[in-house]
C-alpha positions in Angstrom: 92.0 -41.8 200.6 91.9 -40.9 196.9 89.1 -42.8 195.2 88.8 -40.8 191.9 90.2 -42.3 188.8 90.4 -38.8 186.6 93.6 -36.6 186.9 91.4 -34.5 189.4 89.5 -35.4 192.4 86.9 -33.0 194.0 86.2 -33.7 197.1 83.6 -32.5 199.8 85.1 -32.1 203.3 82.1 -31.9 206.3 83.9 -30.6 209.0 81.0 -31.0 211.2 81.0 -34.8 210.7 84.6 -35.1 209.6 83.7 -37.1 206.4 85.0 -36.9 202.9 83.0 -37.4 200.0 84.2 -37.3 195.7 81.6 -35.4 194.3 83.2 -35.1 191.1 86.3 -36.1 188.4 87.7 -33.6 186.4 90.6 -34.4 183.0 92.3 -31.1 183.9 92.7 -28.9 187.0 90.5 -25.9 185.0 87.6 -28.3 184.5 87.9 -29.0 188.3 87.8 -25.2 189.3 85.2 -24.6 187.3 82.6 -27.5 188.6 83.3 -26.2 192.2 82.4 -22.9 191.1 79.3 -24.0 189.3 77.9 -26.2 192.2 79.2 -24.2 194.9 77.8 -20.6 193.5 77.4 -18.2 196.2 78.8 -20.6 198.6 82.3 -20.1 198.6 83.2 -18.2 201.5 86.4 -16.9 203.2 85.1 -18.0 206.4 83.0 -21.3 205.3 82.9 -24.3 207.5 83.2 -26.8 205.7 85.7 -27.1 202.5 86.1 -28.3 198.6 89.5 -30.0 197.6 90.5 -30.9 194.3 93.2 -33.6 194.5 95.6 -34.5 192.3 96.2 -38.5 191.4 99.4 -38.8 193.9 96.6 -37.5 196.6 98.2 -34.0 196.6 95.3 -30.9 197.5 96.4 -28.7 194.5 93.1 -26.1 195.0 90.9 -25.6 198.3 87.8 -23.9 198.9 85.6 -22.9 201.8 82.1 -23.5 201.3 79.1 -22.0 203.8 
């Protein structure tokens, strides 16, 4: 369900409890990447449980991460 009003969505995906949070907005997909980058520092992971999606405003995941 997209809930964010900005062009980009980033949402926090717990696969553990299978709930989705926003966490943040971002005007432009750059903006996005780089707020996931700066909160999740050292967490991205190739092989992180749970994941980071920034959505587009038509609900479409345009950038995923997995977080540890």
């Amino acid at each position: 369900m997209i809930t964010h009003t900005k062009p980009f969505g980033i949402y926090y995906w717990d696969t553990f409890d299978n709930e989705t949070f926003l966490i943040s907005e971002a005007g432009t997909l750059k903006k996005a990447i780089a707020k996931v980058h700066k909160r999740f520092k050292g967490r991205i992971k190739d092989d992180g449980a749970d994941r980071v999606d920034i959505v587009d405003l038509q609900g479409t995941v345009v950038e995923k991460f997995k977080v540890g």
